[in-house]
KEKE-3310 file (N, C-alpha, C; in steps of 0.2 Angstrom, whole numbers, plus 5000, padded with zeros to 4 digits):
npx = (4746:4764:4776:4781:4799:4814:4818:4834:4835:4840:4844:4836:4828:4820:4813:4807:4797:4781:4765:4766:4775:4786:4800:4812:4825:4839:4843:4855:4869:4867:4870:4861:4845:4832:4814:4801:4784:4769:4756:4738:4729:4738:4751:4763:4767:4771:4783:4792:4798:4808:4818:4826:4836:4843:4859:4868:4873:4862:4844:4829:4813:4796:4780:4765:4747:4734:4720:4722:4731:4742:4736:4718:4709:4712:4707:4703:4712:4707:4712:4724:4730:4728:4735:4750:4754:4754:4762:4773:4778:4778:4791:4802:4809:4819:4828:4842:4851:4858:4843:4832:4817:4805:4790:4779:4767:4750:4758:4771:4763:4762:4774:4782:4773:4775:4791:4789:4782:4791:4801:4795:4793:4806:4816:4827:4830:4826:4838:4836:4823:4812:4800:4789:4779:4768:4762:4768:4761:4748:4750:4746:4733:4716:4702:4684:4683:4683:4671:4664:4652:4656:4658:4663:4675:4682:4686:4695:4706:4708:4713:4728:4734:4741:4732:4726:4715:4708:4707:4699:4689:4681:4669:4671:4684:4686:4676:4686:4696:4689:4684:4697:4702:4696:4694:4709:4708:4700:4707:4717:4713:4704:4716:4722:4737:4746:4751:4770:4787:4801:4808:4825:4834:4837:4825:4822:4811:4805:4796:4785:4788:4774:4765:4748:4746:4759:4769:4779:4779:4771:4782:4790:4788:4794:4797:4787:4781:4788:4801:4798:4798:4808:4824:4835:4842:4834:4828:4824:4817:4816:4807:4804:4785:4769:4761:4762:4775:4786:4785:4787:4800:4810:4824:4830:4824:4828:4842:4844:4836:4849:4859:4857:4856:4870:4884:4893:4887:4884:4895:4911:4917:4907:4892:4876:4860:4860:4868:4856)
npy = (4923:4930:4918:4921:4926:4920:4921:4935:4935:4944:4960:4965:4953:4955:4968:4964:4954:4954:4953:4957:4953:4937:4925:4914:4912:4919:4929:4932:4932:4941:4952:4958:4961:4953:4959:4951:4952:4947:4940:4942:4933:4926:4920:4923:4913:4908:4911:4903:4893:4898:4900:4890:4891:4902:4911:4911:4927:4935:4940:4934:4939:4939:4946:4945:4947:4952:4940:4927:4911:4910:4923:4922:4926:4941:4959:4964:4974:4992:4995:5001:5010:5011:4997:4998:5008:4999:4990:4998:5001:4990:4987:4995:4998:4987:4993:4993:4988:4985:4984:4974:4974:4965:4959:4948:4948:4957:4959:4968:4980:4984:4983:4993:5008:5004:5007:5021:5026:5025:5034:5044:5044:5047:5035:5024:5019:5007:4997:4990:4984:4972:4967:4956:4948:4955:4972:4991:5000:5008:5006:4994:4981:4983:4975:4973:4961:4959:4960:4950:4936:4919:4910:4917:4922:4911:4906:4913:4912:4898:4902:4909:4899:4891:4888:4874:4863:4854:4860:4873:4862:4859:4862:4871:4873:4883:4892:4899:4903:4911:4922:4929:4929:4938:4951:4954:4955:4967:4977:4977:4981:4991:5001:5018:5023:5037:5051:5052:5056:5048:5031:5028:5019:5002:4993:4976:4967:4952:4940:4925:4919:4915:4921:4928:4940:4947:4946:4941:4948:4961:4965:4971:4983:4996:4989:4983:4995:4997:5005:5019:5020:5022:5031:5024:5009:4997:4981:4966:4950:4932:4920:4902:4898:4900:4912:4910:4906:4907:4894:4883:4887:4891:4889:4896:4909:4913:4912:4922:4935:4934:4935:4948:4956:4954:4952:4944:4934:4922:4917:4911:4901:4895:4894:4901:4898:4885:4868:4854)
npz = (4660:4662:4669:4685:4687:4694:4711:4711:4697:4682:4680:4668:4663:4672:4668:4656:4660:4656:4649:4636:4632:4625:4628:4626:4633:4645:4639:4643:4637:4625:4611:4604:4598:4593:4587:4586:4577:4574:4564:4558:4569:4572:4585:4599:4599:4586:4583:4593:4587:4581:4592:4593:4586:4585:4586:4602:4605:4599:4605:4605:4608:4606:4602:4611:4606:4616:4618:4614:4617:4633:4636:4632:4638:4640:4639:4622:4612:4605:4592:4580:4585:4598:4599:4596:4607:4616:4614:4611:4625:4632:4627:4628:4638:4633:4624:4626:4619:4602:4591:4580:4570:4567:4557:4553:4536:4544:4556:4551:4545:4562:4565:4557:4562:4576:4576:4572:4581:4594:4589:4590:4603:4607:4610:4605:4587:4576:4570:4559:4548:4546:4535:4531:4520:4516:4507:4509:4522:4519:4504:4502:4499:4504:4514:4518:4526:4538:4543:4535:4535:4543:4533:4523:4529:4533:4520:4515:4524:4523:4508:4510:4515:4531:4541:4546:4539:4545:4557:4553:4547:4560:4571:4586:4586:4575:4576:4589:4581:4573:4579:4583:4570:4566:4575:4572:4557:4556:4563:4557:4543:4547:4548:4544:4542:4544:4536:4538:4541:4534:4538:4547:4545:4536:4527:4524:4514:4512:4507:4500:4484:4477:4484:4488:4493:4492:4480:4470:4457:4464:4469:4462:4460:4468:4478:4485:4488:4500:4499:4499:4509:4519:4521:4520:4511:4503:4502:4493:4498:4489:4494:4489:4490:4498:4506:4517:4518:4527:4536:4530:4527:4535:4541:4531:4532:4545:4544:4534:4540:4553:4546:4538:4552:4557:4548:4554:4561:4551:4544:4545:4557:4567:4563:4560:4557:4567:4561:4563)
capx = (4751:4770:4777:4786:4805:4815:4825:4840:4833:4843:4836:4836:4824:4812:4810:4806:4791:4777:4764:4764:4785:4787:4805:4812:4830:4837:4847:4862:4874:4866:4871:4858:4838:4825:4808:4795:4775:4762:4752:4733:4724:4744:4754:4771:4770:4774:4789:4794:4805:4815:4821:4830:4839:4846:4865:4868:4872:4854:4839:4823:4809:4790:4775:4761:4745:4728:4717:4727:4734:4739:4731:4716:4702:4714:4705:4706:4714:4703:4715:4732:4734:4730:4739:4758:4756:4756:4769:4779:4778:4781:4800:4804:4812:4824:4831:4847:4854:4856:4838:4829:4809:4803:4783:4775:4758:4749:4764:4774:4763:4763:4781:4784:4770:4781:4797:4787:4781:4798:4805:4792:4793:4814:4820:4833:4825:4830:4843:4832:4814:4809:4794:4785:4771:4762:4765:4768:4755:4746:4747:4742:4728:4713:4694:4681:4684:4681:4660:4659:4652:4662:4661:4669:4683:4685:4688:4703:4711:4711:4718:4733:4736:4744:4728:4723:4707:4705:4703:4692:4681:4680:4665:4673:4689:4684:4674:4690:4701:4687:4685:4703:4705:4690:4697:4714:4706:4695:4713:4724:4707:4703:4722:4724:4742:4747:4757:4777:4792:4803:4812:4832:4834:4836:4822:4823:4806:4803:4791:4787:4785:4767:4760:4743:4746:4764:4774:4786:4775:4770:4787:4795:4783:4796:4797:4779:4778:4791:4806:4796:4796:4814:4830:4841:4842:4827:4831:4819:4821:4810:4806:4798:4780:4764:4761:4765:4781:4792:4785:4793:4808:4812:4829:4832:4822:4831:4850:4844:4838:4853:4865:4857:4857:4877:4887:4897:4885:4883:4901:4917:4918:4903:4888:4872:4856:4868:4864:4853)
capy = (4928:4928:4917:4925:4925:4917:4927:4935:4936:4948:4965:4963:4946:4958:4970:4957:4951:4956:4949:4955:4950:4930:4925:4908:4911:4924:4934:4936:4932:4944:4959:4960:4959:4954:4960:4947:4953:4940:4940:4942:4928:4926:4921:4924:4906:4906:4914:4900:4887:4903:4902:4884:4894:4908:4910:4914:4935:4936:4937:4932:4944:4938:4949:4943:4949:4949:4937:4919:4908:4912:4929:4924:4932:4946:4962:4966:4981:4993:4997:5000:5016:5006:4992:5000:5010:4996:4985:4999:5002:4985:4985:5001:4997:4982:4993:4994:4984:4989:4978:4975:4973:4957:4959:4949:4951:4962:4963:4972:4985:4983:4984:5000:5010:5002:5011:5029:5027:5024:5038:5050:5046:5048:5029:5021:5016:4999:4997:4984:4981:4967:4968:4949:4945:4963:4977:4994:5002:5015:5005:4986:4982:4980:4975:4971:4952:4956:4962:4946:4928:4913:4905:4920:4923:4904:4903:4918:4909:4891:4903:4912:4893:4893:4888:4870:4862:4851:4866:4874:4857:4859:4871:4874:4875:4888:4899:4901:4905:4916:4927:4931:4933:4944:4955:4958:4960:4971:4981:4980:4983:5000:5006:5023:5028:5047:5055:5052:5058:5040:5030:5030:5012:4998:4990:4971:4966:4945:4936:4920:4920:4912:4924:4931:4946:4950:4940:4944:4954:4966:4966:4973:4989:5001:4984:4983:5003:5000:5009:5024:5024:5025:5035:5019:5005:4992:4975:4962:4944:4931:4914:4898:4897:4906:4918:4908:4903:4906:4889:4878:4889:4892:4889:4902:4915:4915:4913:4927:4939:4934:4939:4956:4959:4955:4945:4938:4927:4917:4917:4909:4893:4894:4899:4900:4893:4876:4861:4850)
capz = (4662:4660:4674:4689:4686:4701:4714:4708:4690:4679:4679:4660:4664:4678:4663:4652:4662:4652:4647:4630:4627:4626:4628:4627:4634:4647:4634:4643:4632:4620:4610:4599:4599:4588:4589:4581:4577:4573:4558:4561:4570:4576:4591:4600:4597:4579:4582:4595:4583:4578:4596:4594:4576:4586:4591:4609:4603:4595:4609:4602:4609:4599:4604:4610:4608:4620:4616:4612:4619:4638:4634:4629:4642:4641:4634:4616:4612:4602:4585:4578:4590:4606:4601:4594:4611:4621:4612:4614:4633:4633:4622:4628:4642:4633:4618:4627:4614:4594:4589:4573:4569:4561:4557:4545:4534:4549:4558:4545:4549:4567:4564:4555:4566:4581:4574:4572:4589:4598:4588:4593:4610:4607:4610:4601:4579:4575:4566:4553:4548:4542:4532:4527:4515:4515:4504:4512:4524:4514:4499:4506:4498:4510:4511:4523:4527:4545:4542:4533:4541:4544:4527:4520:4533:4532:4513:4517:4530:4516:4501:4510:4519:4536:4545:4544:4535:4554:4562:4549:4547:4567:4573:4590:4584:4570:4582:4592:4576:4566:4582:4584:4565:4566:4578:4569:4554:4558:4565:4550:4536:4548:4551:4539:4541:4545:4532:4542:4537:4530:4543:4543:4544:4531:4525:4520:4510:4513:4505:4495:4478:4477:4489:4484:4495:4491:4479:4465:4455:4467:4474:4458:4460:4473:4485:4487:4494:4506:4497:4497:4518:4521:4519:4518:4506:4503:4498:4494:4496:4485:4494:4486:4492:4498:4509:4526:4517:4530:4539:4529:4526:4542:4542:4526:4536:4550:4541:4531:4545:4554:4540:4538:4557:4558:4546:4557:4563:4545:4542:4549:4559:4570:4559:4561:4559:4568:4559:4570)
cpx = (4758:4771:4784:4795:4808:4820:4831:4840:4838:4838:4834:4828:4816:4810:4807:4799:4787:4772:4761:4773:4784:4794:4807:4820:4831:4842:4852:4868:4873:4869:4866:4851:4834:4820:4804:4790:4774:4759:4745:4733:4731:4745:4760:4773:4774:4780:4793:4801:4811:4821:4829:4837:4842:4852:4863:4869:4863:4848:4833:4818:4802:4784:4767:4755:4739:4723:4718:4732:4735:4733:4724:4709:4707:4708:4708:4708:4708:4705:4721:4734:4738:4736:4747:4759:4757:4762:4774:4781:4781:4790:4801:4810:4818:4828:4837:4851:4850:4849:4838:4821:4808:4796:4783:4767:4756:4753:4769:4772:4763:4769:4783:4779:4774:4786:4794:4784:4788:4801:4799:4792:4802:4818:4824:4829:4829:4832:4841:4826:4815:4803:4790:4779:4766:4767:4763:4762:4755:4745:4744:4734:4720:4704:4691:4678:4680:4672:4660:4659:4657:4666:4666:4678:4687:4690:4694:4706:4714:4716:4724:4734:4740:4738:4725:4717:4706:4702:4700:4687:4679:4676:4669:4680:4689:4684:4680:4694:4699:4688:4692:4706:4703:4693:4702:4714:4705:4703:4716:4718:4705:4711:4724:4731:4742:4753:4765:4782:4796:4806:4820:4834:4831:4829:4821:4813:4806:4796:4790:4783:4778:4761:4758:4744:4752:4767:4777:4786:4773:4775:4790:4792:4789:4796:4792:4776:4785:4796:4805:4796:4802:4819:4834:4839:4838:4829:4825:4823:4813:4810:4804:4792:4776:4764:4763:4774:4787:4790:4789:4799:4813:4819:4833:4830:4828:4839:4848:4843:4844:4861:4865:4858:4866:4881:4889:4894:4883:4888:4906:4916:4912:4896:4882:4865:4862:4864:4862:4857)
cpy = (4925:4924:4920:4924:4924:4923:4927:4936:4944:4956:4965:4959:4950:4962:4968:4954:4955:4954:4950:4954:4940:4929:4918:4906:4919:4931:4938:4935:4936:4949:4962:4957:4960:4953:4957:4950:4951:4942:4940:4935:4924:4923:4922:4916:4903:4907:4907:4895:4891:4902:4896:4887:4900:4906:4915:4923:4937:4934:4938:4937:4943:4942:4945:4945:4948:4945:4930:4918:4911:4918:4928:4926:4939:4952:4965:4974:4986:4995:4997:5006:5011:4999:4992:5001:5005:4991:4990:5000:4995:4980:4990:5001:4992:4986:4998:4991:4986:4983:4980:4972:4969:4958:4953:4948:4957:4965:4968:4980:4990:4986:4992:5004:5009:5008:5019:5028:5028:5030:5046:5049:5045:5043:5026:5019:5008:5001:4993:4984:4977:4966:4959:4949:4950:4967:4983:4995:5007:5010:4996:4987:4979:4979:4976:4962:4954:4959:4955:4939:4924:4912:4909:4919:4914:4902:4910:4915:4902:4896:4906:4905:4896:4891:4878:4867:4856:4857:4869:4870:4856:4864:4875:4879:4883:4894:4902:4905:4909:4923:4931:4935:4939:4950:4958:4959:4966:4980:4984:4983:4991:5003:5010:5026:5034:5046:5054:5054:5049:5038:5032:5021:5008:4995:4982:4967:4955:4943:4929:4923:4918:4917:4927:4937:4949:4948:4943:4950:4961:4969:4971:4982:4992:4996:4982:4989:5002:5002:5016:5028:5022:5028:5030:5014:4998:4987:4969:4954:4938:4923:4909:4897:4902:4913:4916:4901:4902:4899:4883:4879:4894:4896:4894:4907:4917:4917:4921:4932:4940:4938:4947:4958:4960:4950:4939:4930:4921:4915:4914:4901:4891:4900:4896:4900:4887:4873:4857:4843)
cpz = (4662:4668:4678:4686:4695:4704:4711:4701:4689:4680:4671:4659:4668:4673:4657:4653:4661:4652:4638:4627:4630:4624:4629:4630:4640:4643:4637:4642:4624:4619:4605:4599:4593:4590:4585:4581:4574:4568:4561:4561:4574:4582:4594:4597:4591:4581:4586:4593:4582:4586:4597:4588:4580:4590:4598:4608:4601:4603:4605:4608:4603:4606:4603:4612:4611:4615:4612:4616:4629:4641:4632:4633:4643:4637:4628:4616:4605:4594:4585:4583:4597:4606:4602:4602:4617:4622:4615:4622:4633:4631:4624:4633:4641:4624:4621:4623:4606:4594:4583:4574:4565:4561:4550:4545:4539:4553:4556:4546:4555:4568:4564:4559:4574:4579:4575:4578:4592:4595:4590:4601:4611:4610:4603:4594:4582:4572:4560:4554:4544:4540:4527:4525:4516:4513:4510:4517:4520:4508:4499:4503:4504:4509:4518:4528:4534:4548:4540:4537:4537:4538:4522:4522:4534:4526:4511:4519:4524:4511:4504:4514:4529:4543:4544:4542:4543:4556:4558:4549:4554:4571:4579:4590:4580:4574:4585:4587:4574:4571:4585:4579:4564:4568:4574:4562:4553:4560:4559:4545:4538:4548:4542:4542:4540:4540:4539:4539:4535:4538:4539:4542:4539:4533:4521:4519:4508:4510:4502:4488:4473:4482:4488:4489:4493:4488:4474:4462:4457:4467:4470:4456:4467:4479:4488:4490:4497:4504:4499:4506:4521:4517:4516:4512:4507:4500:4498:4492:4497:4490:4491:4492:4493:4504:4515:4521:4521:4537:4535:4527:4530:4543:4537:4529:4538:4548:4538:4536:4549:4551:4539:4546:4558:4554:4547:4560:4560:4544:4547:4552:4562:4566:4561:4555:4562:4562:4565:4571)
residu = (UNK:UNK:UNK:UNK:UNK:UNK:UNK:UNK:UNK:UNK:UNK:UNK:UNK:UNK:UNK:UNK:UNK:UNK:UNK:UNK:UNK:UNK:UNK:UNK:UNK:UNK:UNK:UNK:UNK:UNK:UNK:UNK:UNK:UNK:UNK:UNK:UNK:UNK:UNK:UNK:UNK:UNK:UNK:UNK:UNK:UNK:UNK:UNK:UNK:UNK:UNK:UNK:UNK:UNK:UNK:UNK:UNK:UNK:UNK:UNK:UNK:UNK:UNK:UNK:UNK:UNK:UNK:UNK:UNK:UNK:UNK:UNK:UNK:UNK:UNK:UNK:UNK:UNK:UNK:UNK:UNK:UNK:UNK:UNK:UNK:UNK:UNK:UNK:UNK:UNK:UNK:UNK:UNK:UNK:UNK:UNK:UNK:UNK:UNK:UNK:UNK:UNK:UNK:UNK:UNK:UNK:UNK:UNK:UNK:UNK:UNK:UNK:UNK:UNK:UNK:UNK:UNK:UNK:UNK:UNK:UNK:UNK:UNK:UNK:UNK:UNK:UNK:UNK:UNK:UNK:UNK:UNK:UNK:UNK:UNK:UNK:UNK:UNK:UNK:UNK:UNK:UNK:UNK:UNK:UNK:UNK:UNK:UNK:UNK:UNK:UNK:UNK:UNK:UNK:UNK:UNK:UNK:UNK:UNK:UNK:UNK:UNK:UNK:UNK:UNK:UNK:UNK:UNK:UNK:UNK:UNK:UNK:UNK:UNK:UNK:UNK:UNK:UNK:UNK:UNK:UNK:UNK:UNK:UNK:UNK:UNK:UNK:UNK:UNK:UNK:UNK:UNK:UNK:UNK:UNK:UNK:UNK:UNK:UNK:UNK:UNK:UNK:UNK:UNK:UNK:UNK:UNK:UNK:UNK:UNK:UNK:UNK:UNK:UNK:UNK:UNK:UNK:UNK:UNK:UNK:UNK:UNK:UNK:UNK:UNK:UNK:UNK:UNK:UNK:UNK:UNK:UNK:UNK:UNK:UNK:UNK:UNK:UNK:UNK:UNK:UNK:UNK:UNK:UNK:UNK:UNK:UNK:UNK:UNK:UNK:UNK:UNK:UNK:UNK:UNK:UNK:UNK:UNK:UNK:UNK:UNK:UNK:UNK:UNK:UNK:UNK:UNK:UNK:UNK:UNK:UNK:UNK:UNK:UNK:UNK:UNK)
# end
């Protein structure tokens, strides 16, 4: 569980206290919020390093979902309904500030499902999505990975990287990772997206260009889909690597997000990513 906040905590900081928002600063020098989502089998944790990368304007906000890490006797949520609905209850209360939506692979469409939640229930859109390493929902290619045993779901997890061969050659280890994957497979493989009207906010389309679920190729097809689900202007941007290419390219990510969120925070004297 999230740990208490101490007397005197900001109200910002009491609504904050969650246990599915992970926060590594108390965001009160911010003007501006960004909302991470996990990838299947995920944590808020991935998003963690981004927090060292972020200027004091920028609050970092990663979602984290039951079943890992603190959360992990939590119960599982039962689909993409149950899950959106609870992320949002959980943000709903901190988009007093313009934010932006950063998903990737299964968060992407955590993400955009997020966005049409919050605008059916008449809170603030973000002003940005960020969509990483998955083509559109509706057109994301999908299977039944999560009916199949280990050695299938194993030899997924090696081809898109991002999972290491220790903990794959590790039974105990495995087990914890497959039942996790399992689960959010099994989420993103059943979620059928409703016919919706477009969003109004930009879309920027991230990936590397190695990545066997999204990479150049697909991208030059309408952005992978995702042009087709907003009003505003789509942008794709190609990284070197696979599919978990934004671990070694961290510091590109994040400049880049940054830049789209507010130029000023790349430019001038004090720019961001710092140099360490």
């Amino acid at each position: 569980m999230t740990a208490p906040f101490p007397p005197g905590a900001s109200a910002r900081a009491v609504r904050a206290d969650s246990p599915w928002i992970r926060r590594w600063d108390d965001g009160a020098a911010s003007r501006l919020t960004l909302i991470c989502l996990p990838h299947a089998g995920g944590s808020a944790g991935f998003y963690r390093p981004w927090a060292a990368l972020m200027p004091p304007e920028v609050e970092l906000l990663a979602i984290q979902y039951p079943g890992r890490e603190e959360r992990f006797e939590d119960p599982a949520v039962t689909g993409m309904d149950e899950l959106v609905s609870a992320v949002a209850d959980a943000v709903q209360p901190l988009l007093d500030r313009p934010y932006a939506l950063f998903g990737h692979s299964m968060g992407s469409a955590v993400a955009w499902e997020l966005a049409h939640e919050l605008d059916r229930r008449g809170a603030p859109g973000p002003r940005r999505l960020f969509a990483s390493g998955r083509a559109a929902p509706g057109t994301a290619v999908t299977g039944h990975l999560h009916r199949q045993d280990d050695e299938v779901l194993s030899a997924e997890l090696a081809r898109l990287g991002g999972t290491s061969r220790e903990v794959l050659d590790d039974p105990g280890l495995r087990a914890l990772v497959l039942g996790t994957v399992r689960h959010d497979y099994r989420i993103i493989e059943t979620h059928r997206p409703r016919p919706r009207p477009p969003l109004a906010c930009p879309i920027h389309v991230l990936t590397g260009g190695a990545d066997p679920e999204l990479g150049e190729q697909r991208c030059r097809d309408r952005a992978g889909g995702w042009a087709d689900l907003t009003t505003a202007r789509t942008e794709v941007r190609l990284f070197s690597g696979d599919h978990f290419y934004l671990t070694p390219r961290r510091r590109e990510v994040v400049a880049t997000v940054l830049r789209r969120m507010d130029p000023s925070l790349t430019t001038g004297a004090h720019t961001w990513p710092s140099t360490p």
